[in-house]
C-alpha positions as CSV (number, residue, x, y, z in Angstrom):
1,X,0.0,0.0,0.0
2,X,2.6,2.6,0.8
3,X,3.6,2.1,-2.8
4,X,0.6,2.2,-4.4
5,X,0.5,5.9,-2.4
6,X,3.6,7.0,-3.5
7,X,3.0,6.5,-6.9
8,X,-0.5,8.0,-6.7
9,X,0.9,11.1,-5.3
10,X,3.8,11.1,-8.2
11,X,1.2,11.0,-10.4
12,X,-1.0,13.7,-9.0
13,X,2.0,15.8,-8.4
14,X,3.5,15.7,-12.2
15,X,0.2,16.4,-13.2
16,X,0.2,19.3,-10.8
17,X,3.8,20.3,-11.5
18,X,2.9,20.5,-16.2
19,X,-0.7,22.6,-15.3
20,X,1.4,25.2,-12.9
21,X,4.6,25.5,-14.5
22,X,2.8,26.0,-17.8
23,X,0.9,28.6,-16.2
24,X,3.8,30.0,-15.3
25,X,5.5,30.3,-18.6
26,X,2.3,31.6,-20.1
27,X,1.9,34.2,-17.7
28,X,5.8,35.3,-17.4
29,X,7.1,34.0,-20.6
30,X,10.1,32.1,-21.6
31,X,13.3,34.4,-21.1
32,X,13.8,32.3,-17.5
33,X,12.8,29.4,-16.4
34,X,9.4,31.2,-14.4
35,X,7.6,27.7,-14.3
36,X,10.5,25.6,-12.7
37,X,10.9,28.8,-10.0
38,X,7.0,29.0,-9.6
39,X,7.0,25.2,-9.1
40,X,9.8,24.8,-6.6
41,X,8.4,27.8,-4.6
42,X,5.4,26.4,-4.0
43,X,6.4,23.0,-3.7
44,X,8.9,24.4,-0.4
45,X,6.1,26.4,1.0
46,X,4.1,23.3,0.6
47,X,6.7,21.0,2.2
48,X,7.5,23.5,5.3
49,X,3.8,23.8,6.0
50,X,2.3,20.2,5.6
51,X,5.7,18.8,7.3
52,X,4.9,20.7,10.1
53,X,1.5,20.1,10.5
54,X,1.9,16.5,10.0
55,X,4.1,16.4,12.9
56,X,1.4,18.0,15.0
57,X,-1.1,15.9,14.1
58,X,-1.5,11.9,13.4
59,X,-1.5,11.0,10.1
60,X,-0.9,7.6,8.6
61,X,2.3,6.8,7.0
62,X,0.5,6.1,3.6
63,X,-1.2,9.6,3.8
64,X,2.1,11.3,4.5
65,X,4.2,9.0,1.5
66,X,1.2,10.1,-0.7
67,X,1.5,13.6,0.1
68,X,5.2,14.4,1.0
69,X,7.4,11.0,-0.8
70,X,4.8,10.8,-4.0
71,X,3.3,14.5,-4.4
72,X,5.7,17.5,-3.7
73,X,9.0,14.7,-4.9
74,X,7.0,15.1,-8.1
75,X,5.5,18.5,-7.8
76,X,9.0,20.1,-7.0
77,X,11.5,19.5,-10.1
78,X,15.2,20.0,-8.4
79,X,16.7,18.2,-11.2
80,X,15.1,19.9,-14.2
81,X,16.2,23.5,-12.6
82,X,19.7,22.1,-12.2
83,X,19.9,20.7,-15.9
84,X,18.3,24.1,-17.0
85,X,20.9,26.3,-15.3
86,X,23.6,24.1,-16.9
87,X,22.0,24.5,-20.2
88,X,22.0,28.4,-19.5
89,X,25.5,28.1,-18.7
90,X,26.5,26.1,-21.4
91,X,24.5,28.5,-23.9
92,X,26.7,31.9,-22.7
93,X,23.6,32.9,-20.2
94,X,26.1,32.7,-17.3
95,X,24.0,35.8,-15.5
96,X,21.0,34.4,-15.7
97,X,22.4,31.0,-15.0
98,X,23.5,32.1,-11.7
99,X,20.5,34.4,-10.8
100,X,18.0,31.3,-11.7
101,X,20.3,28.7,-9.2
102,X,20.3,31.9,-6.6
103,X,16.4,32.3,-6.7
104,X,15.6,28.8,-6.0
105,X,17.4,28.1,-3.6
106,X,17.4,30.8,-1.6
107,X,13.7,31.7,-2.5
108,X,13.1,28.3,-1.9
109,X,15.0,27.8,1.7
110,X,13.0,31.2,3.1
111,X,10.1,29.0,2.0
112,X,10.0,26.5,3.9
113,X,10.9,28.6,6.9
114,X,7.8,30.8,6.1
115,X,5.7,27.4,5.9
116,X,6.6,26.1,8.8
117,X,6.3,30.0,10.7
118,X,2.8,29.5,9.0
119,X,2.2,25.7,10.0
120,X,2.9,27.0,13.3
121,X,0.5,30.0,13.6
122,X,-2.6,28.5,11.4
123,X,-2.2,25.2,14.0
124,X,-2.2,27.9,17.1
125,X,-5.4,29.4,15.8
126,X,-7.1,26.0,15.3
127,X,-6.4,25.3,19.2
């Protein structure tokens, strides 16, 4: 079974991770890699916020491989911002290259702080 969930979230998650990022691109346009940013941004929030609140609360293992293991692992798309930032390198774009490897994961660290500072207040409220 805690297969079966991780593989259900993975595939809820990709689907998730093609609808935003695209979103993303059509909103923001090409010029830098906007959907990969948008994706791993929310996919930290996300991660921060649902890690906490898991550990606050009981939730089955299967519930939490669905969500965490299956869902944000495919949601969030580490390797396809790493492969784009060496493709920007390789292709001259060595400023925007380095701004794009900057933004996620600094962006994407003060993200999960700010879900779990939110995890933390929302689950204070609820009490």
């Amino acid at each position: 079974m805690h297969i079966l969930s991780i593989a259900l979230g993975g595939a809820i998650g990709a689907t998730l991770r093609y609808i935003v990022s695209g979103a993303a691109y059509d909103r923001f346009g090409t010029d830098f890699p906007y959907g990969t940013l948008a994706v791993n941004v929310i996919g930290c929030s996300l991660i921060g916020f649902l890690s906490y609140a898991f550990g606050e609360s009981v939730v089955s293992p299967n519930t939490r491989a669905l969500i965490l293991t299956g869902g944000l692992g495919a949601f969030t798309t580490f390797s396809t911002y790493g492969l784009e930032s060496v493709y920007l390198w390789r292709d001259g774009e060595m400023q925007t290259a380095l701004m794009n490897i900057l933004a996620n994961n600094v962006i994407g660290i003060l993200f999960v702080a700010a879900g779990l500072v939110l995890a933390r207040f929302v689950l204070a409220q609820m009490r």
